[in-house]
C-alpha positions in Angstrom: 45.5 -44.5 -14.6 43.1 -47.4 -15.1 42.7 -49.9 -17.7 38.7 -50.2 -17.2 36.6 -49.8 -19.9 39.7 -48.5 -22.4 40.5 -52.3 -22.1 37.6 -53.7 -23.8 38.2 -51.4 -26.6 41.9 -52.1 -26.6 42.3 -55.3 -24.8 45.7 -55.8 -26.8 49.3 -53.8 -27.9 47.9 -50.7 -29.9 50.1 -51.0 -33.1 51.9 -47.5 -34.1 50.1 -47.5 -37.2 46.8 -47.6 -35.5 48.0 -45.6 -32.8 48.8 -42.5 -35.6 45.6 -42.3 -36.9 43.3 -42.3 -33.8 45.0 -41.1 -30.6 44.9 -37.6 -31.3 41.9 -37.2 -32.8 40.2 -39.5 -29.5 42.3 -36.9 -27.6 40.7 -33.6 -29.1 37.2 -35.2 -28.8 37.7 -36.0 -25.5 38.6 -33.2 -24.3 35.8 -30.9 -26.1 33.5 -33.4 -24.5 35.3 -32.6 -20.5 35.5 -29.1 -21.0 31.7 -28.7 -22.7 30.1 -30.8 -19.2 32.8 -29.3 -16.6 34.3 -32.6 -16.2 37.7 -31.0 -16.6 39.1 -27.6 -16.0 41.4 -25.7 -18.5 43.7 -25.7 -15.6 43.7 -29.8 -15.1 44.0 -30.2 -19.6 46.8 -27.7 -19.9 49.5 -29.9 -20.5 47.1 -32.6 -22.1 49.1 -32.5 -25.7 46.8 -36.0 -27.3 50.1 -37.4 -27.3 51.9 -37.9 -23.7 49.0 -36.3 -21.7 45.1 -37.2 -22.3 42.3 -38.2 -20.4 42.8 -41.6 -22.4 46.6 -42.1 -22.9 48.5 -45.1 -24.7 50.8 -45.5 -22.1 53.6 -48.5 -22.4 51.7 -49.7 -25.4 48.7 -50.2 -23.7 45.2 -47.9 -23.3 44.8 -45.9 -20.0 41.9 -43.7 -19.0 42.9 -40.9 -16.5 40.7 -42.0 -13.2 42.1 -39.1 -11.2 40.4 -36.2 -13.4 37.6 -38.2 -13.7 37.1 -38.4 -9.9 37.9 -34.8 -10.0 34.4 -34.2 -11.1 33.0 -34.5 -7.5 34.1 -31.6 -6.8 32.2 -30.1 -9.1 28.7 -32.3 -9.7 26.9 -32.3 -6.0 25.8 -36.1 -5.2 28.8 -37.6 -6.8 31.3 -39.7 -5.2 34.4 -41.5 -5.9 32.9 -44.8 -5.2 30.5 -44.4 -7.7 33.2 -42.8 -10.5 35.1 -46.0 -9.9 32.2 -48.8 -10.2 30.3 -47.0 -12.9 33.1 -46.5 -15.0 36.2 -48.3 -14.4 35.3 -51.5 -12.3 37.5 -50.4 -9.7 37.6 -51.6 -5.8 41.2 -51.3 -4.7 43.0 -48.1 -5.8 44.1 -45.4 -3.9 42.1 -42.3 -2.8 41.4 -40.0 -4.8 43.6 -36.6 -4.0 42.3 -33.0 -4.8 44.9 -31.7 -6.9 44.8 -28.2 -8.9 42.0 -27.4 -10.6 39.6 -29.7 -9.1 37.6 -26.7 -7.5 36.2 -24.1 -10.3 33.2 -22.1 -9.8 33.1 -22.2 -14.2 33.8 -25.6 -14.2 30.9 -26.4 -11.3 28.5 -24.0 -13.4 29.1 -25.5 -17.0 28.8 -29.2 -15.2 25.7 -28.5 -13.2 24.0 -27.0 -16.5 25.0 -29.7 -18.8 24.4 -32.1 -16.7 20.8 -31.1 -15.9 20.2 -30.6 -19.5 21.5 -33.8 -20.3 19.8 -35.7 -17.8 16.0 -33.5 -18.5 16.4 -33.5 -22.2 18.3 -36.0 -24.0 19.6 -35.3 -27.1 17.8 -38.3 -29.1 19.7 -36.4 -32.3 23.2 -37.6 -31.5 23.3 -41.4 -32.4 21.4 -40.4 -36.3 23.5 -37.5 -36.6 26.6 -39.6 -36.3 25.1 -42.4 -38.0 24.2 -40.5 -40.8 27.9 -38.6 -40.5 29.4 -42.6 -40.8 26.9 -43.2 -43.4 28.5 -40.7 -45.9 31.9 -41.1 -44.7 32.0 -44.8 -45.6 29.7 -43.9 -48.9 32.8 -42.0 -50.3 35.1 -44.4 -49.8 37.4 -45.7 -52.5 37.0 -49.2 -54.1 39.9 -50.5 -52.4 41.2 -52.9 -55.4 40.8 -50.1 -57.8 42.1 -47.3 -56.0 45.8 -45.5 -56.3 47.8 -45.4 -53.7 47.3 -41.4 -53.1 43.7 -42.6 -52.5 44.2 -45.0 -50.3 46.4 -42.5 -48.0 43.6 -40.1 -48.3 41.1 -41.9 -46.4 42.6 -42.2 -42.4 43.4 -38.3 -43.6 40.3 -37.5 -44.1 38.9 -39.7 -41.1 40.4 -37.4 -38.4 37.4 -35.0 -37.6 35.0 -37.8 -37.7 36.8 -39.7 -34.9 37.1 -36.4 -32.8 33.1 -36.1 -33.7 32.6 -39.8 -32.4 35.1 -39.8 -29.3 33.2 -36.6 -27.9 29.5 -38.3 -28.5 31.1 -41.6 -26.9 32.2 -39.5 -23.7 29.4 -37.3 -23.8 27.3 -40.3 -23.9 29.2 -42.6 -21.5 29.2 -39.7 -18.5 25.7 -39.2 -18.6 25.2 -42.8 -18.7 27.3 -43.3 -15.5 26.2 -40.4 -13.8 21.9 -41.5 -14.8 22.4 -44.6 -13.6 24.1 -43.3 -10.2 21.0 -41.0 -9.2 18.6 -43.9 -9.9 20.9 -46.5 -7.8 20.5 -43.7 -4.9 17.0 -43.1 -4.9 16.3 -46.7 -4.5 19.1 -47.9 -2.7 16.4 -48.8 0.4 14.6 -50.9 -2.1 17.3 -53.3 -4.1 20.2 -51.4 -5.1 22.5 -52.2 -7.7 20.4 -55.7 -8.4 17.3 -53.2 -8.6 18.7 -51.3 -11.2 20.3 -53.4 -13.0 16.6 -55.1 -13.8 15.2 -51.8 -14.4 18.0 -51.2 -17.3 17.5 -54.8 -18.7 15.3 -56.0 -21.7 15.7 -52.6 -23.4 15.7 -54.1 -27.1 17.5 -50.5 -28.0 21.0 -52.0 -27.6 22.9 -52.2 -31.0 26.1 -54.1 -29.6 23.2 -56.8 -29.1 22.1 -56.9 -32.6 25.0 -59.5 -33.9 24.2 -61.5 -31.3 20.1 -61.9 -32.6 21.2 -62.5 -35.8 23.4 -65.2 -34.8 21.3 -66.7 -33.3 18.9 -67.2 -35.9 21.8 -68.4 -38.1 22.4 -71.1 -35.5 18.5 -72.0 -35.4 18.8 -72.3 -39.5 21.8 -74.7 -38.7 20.2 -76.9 -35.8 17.5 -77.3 -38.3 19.2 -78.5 -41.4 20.8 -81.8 -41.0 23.4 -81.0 -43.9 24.7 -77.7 -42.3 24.9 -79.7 -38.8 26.9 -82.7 -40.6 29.4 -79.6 -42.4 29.8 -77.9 -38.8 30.0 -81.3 -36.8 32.9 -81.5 -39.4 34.7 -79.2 -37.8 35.5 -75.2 -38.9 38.8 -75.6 -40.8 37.2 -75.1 -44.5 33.4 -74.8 -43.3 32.8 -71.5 -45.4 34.2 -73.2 -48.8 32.2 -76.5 -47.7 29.1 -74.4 -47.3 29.8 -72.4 -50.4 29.8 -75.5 -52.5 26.4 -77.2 -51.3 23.3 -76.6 -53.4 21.2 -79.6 -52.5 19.5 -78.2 -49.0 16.8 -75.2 -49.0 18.3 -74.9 -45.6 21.8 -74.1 -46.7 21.0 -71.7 -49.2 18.8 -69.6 -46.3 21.6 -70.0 -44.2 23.9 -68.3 -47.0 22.0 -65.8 -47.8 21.5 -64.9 -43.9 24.9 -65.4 -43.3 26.2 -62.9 -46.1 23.3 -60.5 -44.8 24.9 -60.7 -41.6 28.4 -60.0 -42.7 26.9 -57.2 -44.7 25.2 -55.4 -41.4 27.8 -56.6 -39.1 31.0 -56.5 -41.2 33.0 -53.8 -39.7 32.7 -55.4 -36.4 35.0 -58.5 -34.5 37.4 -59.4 -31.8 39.6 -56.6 -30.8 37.8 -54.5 -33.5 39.4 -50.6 -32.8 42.5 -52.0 -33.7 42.9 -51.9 -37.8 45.1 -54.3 -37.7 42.7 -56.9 -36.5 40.1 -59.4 -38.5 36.4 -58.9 -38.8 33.4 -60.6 -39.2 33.9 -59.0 -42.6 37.0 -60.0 -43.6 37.1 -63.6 -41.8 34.2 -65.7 -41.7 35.3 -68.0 -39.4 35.0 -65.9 -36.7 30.8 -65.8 -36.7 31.1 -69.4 -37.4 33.0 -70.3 -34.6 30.1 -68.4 -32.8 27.6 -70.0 -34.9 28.7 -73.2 -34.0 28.1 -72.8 -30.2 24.8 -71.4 -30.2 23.4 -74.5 -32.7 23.8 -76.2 -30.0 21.9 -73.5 -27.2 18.2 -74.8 -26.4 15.4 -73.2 -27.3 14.1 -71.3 -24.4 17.4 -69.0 -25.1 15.9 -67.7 -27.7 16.8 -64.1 -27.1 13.5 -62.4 -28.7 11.7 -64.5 -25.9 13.7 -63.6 -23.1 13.9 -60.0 -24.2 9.7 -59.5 -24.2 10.0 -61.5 -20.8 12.5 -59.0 -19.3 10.6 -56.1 -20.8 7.9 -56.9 -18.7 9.9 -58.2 -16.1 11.5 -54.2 -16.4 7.6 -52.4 -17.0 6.5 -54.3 -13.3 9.6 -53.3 -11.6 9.5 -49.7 -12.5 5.9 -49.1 -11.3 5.8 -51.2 -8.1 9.4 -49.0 -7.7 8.1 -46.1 -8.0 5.0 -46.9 -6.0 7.3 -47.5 -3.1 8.9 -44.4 -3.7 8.4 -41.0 -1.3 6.3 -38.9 -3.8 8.7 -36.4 -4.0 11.2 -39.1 -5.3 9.2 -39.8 -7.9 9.4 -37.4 -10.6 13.7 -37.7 -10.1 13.4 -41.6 -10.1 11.6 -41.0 -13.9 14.2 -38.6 -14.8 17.0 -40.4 -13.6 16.1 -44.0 -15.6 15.0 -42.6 -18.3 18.1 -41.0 -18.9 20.1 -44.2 -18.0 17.9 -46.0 -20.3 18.6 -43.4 -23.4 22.4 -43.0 -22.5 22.8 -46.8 -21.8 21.5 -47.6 -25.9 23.3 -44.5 -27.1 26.8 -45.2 -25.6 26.6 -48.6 -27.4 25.3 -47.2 -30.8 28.3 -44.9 -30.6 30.7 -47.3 -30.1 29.3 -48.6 -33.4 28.8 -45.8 -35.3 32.9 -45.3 -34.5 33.8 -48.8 -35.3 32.2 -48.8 -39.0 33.5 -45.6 -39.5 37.2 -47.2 -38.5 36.3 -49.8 -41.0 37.3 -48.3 -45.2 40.7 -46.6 -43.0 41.3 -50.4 -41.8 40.2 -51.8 -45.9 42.6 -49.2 -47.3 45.5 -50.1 -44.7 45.3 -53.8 -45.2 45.4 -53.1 -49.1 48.5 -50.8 -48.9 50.3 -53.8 -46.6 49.3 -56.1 -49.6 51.1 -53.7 -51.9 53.7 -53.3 -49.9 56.4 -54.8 -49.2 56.1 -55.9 -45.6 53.9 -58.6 -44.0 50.5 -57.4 -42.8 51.2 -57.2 -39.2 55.0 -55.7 -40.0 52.9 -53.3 -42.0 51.2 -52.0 -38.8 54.5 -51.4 -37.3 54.9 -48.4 -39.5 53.4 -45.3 -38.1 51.0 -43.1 -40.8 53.7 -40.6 -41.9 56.3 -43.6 -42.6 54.2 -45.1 -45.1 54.2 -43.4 -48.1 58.2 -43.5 -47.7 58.1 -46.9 -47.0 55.8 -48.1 -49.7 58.4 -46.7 -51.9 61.6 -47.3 -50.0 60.6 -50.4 -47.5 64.7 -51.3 -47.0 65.4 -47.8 -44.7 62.4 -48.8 -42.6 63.4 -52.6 -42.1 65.4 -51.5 -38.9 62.3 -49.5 -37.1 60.0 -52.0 -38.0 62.2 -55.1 -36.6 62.7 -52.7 -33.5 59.2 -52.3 -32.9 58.5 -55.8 -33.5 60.3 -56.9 -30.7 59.2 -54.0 -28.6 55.5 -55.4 -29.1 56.2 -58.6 -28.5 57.7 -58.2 -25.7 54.6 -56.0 -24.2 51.7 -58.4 -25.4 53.7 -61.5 -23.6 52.9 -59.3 -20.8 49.8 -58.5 -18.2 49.6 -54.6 -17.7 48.7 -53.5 -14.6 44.8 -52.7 -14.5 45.8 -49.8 -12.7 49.0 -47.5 -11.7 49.6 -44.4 -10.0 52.6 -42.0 -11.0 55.0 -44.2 -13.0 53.8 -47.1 -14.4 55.7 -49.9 -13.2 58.7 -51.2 -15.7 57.3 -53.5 -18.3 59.9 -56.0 -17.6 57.9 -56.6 -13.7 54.6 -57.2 -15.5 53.8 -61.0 -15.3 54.2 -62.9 -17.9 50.8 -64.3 -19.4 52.1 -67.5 -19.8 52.3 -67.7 -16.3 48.8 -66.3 -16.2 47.4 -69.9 -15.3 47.4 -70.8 -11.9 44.0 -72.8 -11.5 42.3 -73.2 -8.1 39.8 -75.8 -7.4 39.9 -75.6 -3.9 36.0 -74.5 -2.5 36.3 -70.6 -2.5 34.0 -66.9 -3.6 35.8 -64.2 -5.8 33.7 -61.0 -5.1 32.9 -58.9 -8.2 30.4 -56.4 -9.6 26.9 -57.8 -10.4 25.7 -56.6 -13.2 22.7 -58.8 -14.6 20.7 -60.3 -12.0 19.7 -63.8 -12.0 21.4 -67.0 -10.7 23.1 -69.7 -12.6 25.1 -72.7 -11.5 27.4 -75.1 -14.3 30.8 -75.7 -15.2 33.5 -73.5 -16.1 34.6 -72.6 -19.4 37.5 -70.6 -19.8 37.5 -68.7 -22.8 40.6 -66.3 -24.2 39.7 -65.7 -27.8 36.2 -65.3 -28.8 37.0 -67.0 -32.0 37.7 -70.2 -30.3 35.0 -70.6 -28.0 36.2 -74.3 -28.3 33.8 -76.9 -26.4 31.1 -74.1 -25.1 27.9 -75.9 -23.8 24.8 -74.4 -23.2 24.7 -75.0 -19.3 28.6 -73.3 -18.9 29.4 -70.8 -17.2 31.6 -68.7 -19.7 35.0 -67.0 -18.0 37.2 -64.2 -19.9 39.1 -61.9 -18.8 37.7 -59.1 -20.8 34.8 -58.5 -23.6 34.5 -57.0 -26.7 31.2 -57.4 -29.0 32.4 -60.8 -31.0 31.9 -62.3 -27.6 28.5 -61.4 -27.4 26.9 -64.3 -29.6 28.8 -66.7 -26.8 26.9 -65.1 -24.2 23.9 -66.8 -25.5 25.8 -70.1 -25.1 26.7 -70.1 -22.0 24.4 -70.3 -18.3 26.0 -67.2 -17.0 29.2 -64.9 -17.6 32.1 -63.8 -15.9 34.4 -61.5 -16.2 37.8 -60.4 -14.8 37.4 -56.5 -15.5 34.7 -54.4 -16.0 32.1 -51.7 -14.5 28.1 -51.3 -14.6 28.8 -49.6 -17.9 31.0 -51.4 -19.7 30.2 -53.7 -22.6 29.6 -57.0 -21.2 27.4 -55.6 -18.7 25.2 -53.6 -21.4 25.0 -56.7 -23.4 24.4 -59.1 -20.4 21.2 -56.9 -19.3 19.3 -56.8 -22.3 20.2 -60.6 -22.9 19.5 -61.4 -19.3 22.6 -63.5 -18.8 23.7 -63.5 -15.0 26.7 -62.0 -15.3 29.4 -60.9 -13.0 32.6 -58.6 -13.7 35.6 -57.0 -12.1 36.0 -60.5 -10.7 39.7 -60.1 -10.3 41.9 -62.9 -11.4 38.9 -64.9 -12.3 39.9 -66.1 -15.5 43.7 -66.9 -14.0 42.3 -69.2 -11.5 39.4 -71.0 -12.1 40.3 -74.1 -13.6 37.9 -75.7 -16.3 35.9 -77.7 -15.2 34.9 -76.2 -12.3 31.6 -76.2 -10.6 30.7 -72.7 -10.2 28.0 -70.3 -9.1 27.4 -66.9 -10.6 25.1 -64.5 -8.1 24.4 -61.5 -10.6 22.6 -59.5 -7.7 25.2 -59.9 -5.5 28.4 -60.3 -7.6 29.5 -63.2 -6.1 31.4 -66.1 -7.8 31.4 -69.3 -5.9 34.0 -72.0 -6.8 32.5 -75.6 -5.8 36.0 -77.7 -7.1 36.1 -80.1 -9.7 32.6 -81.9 -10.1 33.9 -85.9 -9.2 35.9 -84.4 -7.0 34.1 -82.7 -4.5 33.9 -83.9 -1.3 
């Protein structure tokens, strides 16, 4: 079991109530999705219940994808190793070997994969993203008014939001295998002539990605605010209050584009923010200062970061590659080489746009839960303790759920003080082993390279800025080098502040490499521990081609 890729979506504690609603309905999807492609037998999901057993499991509080059955598909797809199950999809270098178990060898199986993986991979199926946009579209049309609506109402909607989420989970898997497994044929045919670094230039530039999208309009709000010396002196202010001090100003044309792009913004981009599968969590929506903090930072970014600019520059950075590529190619390479990226190039946007299309659909379930927590008796977060079935009791009778919910409480706490392990095997280890994360900090400055997984190529040399909470980039400069330990999409306006990105988890097709690509940010993830021990400050070196991350010490210090 790996966290890789299931972290980004739930980097923290799933809360029960959040928990209730989606896991079995990202369970059933799942699964239609492995049986449909032969990524899974019937043998290998017979025990999978959505509930202890999935192929994406909450296990200890925490999200889990199932590597083992997902390595178990080389057995059945012809060309596809472990190796390249681990790096596409999980970000994983040292876990054990994968072991044929029962199941792994079906001749139903190997036929259902090898059809829908050639029809995948041929044809696209350029219907799916507006067919579940659409689907979204009149799920969230028929949503209550949440201040107006009964409490029977309110309770209605994560009812009524369970086939959509099976509907989304099986596009996002869908999407996400033939993604990885695109990307893996184009990174063999031209492994002679550049490799991962190769591809990663012919997947960049795309100007398809919607996970980007927040981070264009940002930046235009920023270029409104670099222009308008009153919005500079209200952010050089500081945030606390900036949306009321904004809100109040009337004497700057500046200030009233900027509110009228910023509410526009909130408007598109509303459902999404940090940690934003959870319902328990903030969005751009429902707290402004979030996009302002990221505002703030990229006022700052120069110019030539413009992202429209670089993305024309690496689309025809991306048109060159891909016909002197192919030129170099044996002919009878060439016609798979189109195949293959085209495919990665439709599965890449379409993974992403999926991801989306799930998290506004998440978004009236997450408007009606926050309002029954304001009716209720509990505190918001207490709230989320409850698990679906307990709330209409508990909205009526909160006193004989006090006990669960102060049980839980502690329970949580205790697991988000702590560091899962990225990855197990068997048992997961007792949570009480797991280091603590206040301990997390042990910064290095000594001269030293943490190998990762390059993902956007480019090279880019500044100073360290360790960053834990995308709402508080704090002191983010245009020339730093930006250090998390995971991604989600609020972090993707930072991106564009920052020389070049790294990150402690991740594979070739998780978020912050998608995003990185078509902002062409050198970027490097699955650089293990990077966030723990790079101190800020820190002269460092981020080699996107080869996934290096060089550690120069402490600029004054260096010998």
């Amino acid at each position: 079991m790996c966290r890789g890729n299931t972290g980004e979506v739930f980097p923290n504690v799933v809360t029960p109530l959040t928990g209730s609603i989606v896991n079995v309905p990202f369970a059933r999807g799942s699964r239609r999705c492995a049986l449909e492609t032969g990524l899974a037998t019937r043998e290998q999901l017979a025990d999978f219940d959505g509930r202890a057993y999935a192929l994406v499991s909450n296990v200890a509080g925490y999200l889990y994808n199932n590597v083992s059955l997902a390595r178990s598909a080389t057995a059945r797809i012809p060309g596809l190793t472990v190796d390249m199950v681990d790096q596409q999809m999980f970000g994983l270098s040292d876990a054990p070997a994968h072991r044929r178990g029962p199941g792994d060898r079906s001749v139903a199986a190997t036929v259902r994969a090898m059809k829908g993986m050639a029809v995948g991979i041929l044809r696209p199926d350029t219907r799916r993203v507006p067919d579940a946009q659409a689907q979204v579209g009149a799920f969230v049309a028929t949503a209550p008014q949440v201040a107006s609506a009964t409490n029977a109402e309110l309770l209605a909607v994560p009812a009524a939001v369970a086939v959509h989420l099976e509907n989304m989970m099986h596009d996002l898997v869908t999407a996400s295998a033939f993604a990885g497994v695109s990307r893996s044929m184009v990174e063999r045919l031209v492994a002679e002539l550049g490799g991962d670094g190769l591809v990663n230039r012919l997947t960049a530039g795309l100007g398809t990605i919607e996970s980007a999208e927040p981070a264009f309009d940002l930046w235009r709000l920023g270029r409104v605010v670099a222009a308008s010396r009153e919005l500079s002196s209200m952010f050089d202010a500081g945030l606390a209050g900036l949306d009321t001090r904004i809100a109040g100003s009337t004497t700057d044309d500046g200030v009233a584009r900027f509110v009228a792009g910023f509410e526009l913004f909130r408007q598109r981009h509303g459902a999404r923010g940090p940690d934003e599968w959870e319902l328990a969590s903030p969005t751009w929506g429902s707290d402004a200062s979030i996009a302002l903090a990221a505002i703030d930072r990229l006022r700052h970014a120069p110019a030539d970061r413009d992202p429209n600019v670089v993305g024309k520059q690496l689309a025809a950075e991306r048109g060159r590659l891909v016909a002197e590529a192919r030129s170099r190619l044996a002919w009878s390479k060439r016609r798979p080489f189109d195949i293959g990226l085209r495919a990665a190039i439709v599965y890449q946007a379409q993974r992403e746009a999926t991801k989306a299309a799930c998290v506004r659909l998440l978004d009236p379930v997450r408007r009606s839960l926050a309002e029954l927590a304001r009716r209720s008796q509990f505190a918001h977060d207490d709230f989320f303790l409850l698990t679906i079935d307990q709330v209409p009791d508990a909205l009526s009778h909160p006193d004989s759920h006090a006990e669960v919910v102060a049980e839980r409480r502690a329970r949580g706490d205790f697991l988000q003080a702590r560091v899962p392990p990225f990855w197990f095997e068997g048992e997961i280890p007792h949570p009480g082993t797991w280091q603590l994360r206040t301990d997390l900090r042990r910064p290095d400055a000594n001269r030293r390279q943490i190998q990762g997984l390059g993902v956007c190529s480019g090279v880019a040399t500044g100073t360290a800025h360790v960053v834990t909470d995308p709402a508080d980039p704090g002191g983010l400069e245009p020339g730093d080098i930006l250090i998390a330990p995971i991604t989600d999409p609020a972090w993707t306006p930072l991106f564009l502040a920052a020389a070049g990105v790294v990150v402690d988890v991740g594979a070739h097709m998780s978020h912050a490499a998608i995003v990185a690509r078509e902002l062409g940010i050198p970027a490097v993830v699955s650089a293990t521990g990077a966030s723990q021990t790079i101190p800020d400050g820190a002269l460092v070196t981020v080699d996107g081609s080869s996934g290096t991350v060089t550690v120069h010490g402490i600029e004054g210090e260096m010998s």
